[in-house]
C-alpha positions as CSV (number, residue, x, y, z in Angstrom):
1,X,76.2,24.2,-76.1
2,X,75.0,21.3,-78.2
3,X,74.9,18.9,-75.1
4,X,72.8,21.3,-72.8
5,X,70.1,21.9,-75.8
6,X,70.3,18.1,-76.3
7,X,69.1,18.0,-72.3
8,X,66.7,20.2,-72.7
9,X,65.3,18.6,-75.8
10,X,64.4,15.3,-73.6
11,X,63.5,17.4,-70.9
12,X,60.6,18.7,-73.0
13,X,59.8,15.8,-74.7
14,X,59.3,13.5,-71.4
15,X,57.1,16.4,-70.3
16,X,54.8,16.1,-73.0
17,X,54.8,12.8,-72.7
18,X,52.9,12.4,-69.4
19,X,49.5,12.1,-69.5
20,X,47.0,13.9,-66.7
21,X,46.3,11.1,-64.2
22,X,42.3,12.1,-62.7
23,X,41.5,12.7,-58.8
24,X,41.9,10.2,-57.0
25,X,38.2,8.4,-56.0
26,X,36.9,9.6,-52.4
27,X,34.9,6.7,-50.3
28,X,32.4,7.3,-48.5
29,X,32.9,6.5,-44.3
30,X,30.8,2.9,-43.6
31,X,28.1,2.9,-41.3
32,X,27.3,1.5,-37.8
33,X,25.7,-2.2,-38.1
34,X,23.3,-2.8,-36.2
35,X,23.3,-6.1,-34.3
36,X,20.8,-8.7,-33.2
37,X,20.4,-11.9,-31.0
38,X,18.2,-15.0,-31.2
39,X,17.5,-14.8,-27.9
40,X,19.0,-12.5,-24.4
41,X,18.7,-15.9,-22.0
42,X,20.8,-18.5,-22.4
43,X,20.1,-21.3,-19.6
44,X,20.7,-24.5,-21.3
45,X,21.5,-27.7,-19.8
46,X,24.6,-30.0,-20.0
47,X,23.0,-32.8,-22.4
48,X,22.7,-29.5,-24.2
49,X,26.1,-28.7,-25.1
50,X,26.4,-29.3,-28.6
51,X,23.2,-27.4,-29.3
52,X,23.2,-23.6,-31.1
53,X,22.1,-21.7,-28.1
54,X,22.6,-18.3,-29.9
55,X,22.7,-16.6,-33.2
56,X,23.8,-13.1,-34.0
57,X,22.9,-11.5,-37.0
58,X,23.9,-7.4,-38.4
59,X,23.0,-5.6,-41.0
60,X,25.9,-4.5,-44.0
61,X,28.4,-1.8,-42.4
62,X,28.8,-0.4,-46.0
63,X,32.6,-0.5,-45.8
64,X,34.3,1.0,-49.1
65,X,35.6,-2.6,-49.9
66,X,34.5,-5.9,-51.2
67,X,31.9,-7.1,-48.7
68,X,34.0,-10.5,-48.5
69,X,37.1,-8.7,-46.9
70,X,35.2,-6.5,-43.9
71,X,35.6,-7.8,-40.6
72,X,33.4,-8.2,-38.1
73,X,34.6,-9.3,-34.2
74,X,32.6,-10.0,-31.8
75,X,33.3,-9.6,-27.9
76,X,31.6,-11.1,-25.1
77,X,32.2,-10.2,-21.2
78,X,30.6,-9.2,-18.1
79,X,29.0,-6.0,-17.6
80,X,31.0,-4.9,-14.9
81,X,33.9,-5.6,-17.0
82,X,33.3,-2.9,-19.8
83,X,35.2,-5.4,-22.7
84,X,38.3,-5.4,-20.5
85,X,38.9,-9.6,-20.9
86,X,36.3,-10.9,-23.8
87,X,35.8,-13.6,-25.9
88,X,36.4,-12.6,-29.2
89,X,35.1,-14.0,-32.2
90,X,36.4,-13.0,-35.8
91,X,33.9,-13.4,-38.8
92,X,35.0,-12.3,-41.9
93,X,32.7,-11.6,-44.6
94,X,29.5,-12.8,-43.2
95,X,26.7,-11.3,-41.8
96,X,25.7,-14.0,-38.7
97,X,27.4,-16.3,-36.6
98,X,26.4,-19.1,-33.9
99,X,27.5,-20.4,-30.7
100,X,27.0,-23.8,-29.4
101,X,26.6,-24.2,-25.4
102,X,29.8,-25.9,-24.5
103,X,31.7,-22.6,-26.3
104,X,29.6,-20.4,-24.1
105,X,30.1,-22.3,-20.8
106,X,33.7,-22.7,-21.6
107,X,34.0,-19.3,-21.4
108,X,32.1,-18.4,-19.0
109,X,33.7,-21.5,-16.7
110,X,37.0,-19.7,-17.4
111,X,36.2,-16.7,-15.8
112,X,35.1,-18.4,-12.9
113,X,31.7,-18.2,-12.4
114,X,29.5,-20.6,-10.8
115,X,27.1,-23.1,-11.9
116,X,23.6,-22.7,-12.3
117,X,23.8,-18.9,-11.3
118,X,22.6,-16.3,-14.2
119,X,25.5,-13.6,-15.4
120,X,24.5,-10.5,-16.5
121,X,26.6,-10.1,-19.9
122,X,27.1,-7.8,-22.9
123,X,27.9,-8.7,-26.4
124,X,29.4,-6.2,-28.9
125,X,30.2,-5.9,-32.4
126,X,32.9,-4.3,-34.5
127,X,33.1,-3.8,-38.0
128,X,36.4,-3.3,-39.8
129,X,38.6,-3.3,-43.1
130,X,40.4,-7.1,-42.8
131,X,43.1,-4.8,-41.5
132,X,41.2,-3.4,-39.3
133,X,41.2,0.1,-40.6
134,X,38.1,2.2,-39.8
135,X,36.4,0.0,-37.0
136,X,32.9,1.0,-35.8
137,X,31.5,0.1,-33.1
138,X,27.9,-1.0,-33.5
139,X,25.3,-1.6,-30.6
140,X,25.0,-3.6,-27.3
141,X,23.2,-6.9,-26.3
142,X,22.8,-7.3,-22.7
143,X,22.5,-10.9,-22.5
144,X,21.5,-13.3,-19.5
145,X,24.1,-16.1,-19.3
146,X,23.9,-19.8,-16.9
147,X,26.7,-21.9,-16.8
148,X,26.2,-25.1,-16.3
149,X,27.8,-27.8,-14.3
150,X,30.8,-30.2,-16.0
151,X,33.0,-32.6,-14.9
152,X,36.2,-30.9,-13.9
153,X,39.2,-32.1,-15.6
154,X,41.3,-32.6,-12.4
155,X,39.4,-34.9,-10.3
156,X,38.9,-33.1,-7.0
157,X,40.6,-34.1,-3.7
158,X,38.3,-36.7,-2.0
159,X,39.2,-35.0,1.4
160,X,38.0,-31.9,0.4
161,X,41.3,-30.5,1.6
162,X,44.7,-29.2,-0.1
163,X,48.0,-28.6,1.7
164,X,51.1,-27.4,0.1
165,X,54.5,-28.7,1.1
166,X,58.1,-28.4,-0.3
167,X,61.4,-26.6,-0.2
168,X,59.6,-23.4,-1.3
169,X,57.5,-23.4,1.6
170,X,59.0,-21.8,5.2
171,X,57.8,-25.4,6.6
172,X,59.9,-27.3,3.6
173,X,59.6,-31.4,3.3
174,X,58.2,-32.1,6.8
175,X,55.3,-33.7,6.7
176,X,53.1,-33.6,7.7
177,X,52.9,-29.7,7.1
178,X,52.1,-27.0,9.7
179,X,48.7,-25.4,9.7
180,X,46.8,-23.5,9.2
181,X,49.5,-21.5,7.4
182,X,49.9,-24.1,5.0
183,X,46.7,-25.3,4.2
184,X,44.6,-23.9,1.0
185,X,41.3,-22.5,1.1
186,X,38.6,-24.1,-0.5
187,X,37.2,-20.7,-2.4
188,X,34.6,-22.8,-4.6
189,X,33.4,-26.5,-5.5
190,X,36.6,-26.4,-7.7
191,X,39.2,-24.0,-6.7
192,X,41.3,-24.1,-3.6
193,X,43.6,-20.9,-3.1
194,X,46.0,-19.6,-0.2
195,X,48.5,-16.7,0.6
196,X,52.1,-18.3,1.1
197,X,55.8,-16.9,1.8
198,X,57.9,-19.3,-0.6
199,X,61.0,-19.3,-1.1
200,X,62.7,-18.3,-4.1
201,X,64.7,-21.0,-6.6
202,X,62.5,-24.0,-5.1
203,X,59.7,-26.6,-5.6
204,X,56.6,-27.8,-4.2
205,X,53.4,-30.2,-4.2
206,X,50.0,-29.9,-3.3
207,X,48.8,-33.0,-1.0
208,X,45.2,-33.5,-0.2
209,X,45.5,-35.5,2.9
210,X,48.1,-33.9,5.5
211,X,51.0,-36.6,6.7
212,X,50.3,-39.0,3.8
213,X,53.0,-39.1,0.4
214,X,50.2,-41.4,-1.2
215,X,48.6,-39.3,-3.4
216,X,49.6,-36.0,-4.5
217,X,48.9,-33.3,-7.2
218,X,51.7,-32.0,-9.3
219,X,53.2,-31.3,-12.9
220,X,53.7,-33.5,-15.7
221,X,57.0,-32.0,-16.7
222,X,58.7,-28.7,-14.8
223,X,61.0,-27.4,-16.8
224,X,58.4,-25.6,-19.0
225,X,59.1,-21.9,-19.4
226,X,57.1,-19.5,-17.6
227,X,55.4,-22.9,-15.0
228,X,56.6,-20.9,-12.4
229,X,53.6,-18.5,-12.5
230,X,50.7,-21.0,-13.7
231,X,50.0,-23.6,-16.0
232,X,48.7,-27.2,-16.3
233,X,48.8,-29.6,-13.0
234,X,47.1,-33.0,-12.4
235,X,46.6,-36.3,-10.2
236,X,50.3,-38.0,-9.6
237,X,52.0,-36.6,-12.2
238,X,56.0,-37.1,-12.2
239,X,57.0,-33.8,-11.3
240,X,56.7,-31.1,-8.3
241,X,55.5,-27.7,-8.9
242,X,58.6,-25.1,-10.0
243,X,58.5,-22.6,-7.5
244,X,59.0,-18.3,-8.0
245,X,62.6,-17.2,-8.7
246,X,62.2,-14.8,-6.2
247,X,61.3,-15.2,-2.3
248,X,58.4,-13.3,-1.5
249,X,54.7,-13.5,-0.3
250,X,52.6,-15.0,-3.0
251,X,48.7,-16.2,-4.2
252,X,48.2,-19.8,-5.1
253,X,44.9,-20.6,-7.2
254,X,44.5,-24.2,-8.2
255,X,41.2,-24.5,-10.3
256,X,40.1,-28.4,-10.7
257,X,37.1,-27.0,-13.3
258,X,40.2,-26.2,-15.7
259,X,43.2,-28.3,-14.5
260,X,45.0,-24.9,-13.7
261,X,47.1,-23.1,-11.1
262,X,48.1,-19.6,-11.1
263,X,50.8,-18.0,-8.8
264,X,50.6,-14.1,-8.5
265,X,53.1,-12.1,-6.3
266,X,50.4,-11.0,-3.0
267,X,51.4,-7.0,-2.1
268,X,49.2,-6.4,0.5
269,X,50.2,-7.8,4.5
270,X,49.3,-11.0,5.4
271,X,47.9,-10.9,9.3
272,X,49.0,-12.9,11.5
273,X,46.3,-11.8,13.9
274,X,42.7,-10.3,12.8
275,X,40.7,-8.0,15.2
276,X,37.3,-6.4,14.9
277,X,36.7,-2.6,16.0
278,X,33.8,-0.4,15.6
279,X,30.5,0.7,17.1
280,X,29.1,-1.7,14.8
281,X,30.6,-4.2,17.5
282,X,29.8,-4.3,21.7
283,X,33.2,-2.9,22.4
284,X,32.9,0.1,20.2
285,X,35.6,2.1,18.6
286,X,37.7,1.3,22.6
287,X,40.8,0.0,21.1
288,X,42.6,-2.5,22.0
289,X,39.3,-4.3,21.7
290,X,38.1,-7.1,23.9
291,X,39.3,-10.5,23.5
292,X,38.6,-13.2,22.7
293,X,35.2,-11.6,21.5
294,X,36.4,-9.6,19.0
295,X,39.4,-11.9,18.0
296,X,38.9,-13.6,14.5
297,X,40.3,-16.9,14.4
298,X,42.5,-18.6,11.2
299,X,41.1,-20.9,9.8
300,X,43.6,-21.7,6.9
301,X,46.4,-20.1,5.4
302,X,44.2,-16.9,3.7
303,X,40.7,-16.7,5.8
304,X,39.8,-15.8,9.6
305,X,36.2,-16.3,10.9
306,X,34.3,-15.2,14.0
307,X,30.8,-14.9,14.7
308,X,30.2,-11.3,16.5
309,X,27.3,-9.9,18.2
310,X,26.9,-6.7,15.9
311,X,24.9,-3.7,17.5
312,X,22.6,-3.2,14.4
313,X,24.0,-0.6,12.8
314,X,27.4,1.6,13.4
315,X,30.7,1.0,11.0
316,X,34.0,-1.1,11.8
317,X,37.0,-1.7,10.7
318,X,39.9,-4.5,10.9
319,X,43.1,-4.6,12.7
320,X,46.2,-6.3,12.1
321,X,47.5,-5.5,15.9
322,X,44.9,-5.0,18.8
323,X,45.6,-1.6,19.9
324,X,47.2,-0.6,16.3
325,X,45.4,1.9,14.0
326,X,47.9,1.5,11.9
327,X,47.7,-1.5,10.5
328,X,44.0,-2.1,9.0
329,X,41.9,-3.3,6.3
330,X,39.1,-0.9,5.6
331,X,36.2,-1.1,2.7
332,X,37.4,-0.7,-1.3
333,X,34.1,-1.0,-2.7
334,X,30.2,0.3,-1.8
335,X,28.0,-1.8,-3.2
336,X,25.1,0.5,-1.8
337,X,22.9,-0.9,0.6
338,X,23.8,-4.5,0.6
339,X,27.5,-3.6,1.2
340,X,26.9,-5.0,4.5
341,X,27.0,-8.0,3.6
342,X,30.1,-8.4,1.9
343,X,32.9,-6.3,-0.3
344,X,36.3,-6.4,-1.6
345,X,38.7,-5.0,1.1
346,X,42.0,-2.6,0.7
347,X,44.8,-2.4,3.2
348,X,45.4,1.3,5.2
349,X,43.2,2.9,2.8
350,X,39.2,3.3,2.4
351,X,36.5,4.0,4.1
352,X,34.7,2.2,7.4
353,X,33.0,-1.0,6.7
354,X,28.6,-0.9,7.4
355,X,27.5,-3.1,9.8
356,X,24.3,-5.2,9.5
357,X,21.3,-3.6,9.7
358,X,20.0,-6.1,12.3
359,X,21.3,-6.6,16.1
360,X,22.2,-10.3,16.5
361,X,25.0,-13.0,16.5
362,X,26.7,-12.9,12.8
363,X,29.4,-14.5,11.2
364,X,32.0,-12.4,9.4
365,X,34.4,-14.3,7.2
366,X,37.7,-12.6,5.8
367,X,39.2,-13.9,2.8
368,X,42.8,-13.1,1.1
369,X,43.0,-15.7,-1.7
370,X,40.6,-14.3,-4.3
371,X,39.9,-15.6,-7.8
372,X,40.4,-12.4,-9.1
373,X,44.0,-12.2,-7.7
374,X,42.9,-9.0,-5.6
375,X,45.0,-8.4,-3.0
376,X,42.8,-6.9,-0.4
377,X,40.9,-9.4,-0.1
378,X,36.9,-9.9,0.7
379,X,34.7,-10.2,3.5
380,X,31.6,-11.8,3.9
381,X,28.9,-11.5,6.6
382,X,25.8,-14.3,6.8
383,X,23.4,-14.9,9.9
């Protein structure tokens, strides 16, 4: 009895020993910043690039924390891109920050776009703890962005040409190399790209003369993981490209601006044959269609080419086989009125493609090697 009452007794007296702790404090939510730009057009020029070609500035988010611990981030990309692949810049603890020109065009040269042509972009602001607890999104800046023109940092092939050769290619070591099914595109001033079947477990190089082991572009060393898909590449280096582990049909992108290639499995059929049908075209919707006239011809290992006598309005489509529905590329994207004259592309699927609004000889260029590692490809239509 004595050693329960004992229990008790220290029962009671750590009870009374406890002191009332108060409620704990409630915050307060912060508040949307609200963001501002030195300027929405930045043009500047390449003597420029060390130069502060924008300043953003926000006012205090009112974050229940010391101000030097909220985080701000700021994301930059294309407004067709809705923040998908941005630049990001942390700041912590301040209320502005600065870019110089070359950060700008660096990032803008990375996503491909071309020199000297305005970019429609959108800059957006985040505010957060430092670990990023209760983020708020503030306003958008639409800004105009120009990239301007740098050296690349793989000098380009003086031929204008690229031609890939190797085991991993169906036409292996021979050289020089078949073509046009083994012969790049030239997509821009600075990237080449094509649509090859390699084989799996093997190596290649890129040569920009065809026949000639002189000169070559390659790899400085192979063995690097992950090469296979993309990396660095440059003028003679000592090594040939690692190949895919796996044989299959695949997209080379070799971009001089950056020194980079990228190789992305390709889903969509290759044609060996490209034909025009439609009442966009003289032989109408009649399939098989009338050749040569409504034969495209390859140029290179991704693109075809043909100029056409379009009727001046009516749709079309394009066949793999003459004769074939089956086998067709159709239109992906309307672009509204101007779709005419050129849109991404989707295999079986979509709708008919709009011919030009004017009667008249036209050429109509088809291209399967895309920057944007789309595997429908584009087409393009110019006088």
């Amino acid at each position: 009895m004595k050693k329960i009452f004992n229990l008790c007794l220290v029962a009671l007296v750590a009870f009374a020993s406890c002191d009332k702790v108060d409620d704990l404090p409630l915050y307060g939510a912060g508040n949307a910043a609200v963001m501002s730009a030195s300027t929405t057009t930045i043009a500047p020029v390449a003597t420029d690039s060390n130069m502060k070609v924008l300043t953003l500035s926000w006012t205090y988010p009112n974050h229940a924390t010391d101000s030097a611990n909220i985080k701000y981030t700021i994301e930059i990309d294309s407004v067709t891109k809705n923040f998908s692949s941005p630049y990001t810049r942390i700041v912590m603890g301040k209320m502005s920050d600065t870019f110089t020109a070359k950060q700008l065009n660096g990032f803008l040269l990375s996503k491909g776009y071309a020199f000297n042509v305005p970019v429609s972009m959108e800059i957006r602001l985040t505010t957060s703890y430092g670990n990023n607890n209760e983020r708020i999104v503030a306003n958008t800046i639409a800004v105009k962005m120009t990239p301007y023109k740098v050296p690349p940092k793989v000098a380009l092939p003086t031929t204008g040409k690229l031609f890939i050769v190797g085991a991993a290619t169906q036409g292996g070591w021979d050289n020089p190399v078949p073509v046009p099914t083994q012969e790049l595109t030239r997509l821009d001033e600075t990237t080449w790209g094509g649509i090859f079947q390699l084989n799996g477990g093997a190596q290649y190089l890129l040569l920009p003369l065809n026949g000639n082991w002189d000169n070559k572009f390659s790899v400085a060393v192979n063995t690097i993981p992950g090469l296979d898909a993309g990396g660095d590449f440059g003028f003679n280096l000592p090594d040939n490209f690692p190949g895919p582990a796996a044989s299959g049909w695949y997209q080379l992108i070799v971009d001089f601006q950056t020194g980079k290639f990228k190789l992305t499995p390709f889903t969509s059929p290759l044609p060996t044959n490209l034909y025009i049908v439609g009442d966009a075209t003289p032989g109408g919707w009649s399939n098989p269609v009338p050749v040569p006239s409504q034969q495209l011809t390859r140029l290179t290992s991704s693109r075809w080419e043909a100029t056409i006598n379009f009727t001046g309005s009516g749709k079309y489509i394009l066949l793999l086989e003459n004769g074939n529905w089956n086998m067709k590329y159709a239109l992906k994207t309307d672009n509204g009125a101007d779709t005419w004259k050129g849109s991404d592309l989707q295999y079986n699927n979509g709708g008919d493609i709009p011919g030009p609004n004017t009667a008249g000889n036209k050429k109509i260029t088809i291209d399967f090697a895309t920057k944007e590692n789309y595997a429908g490809g584009k087409f393009t239509v110019t006088p």
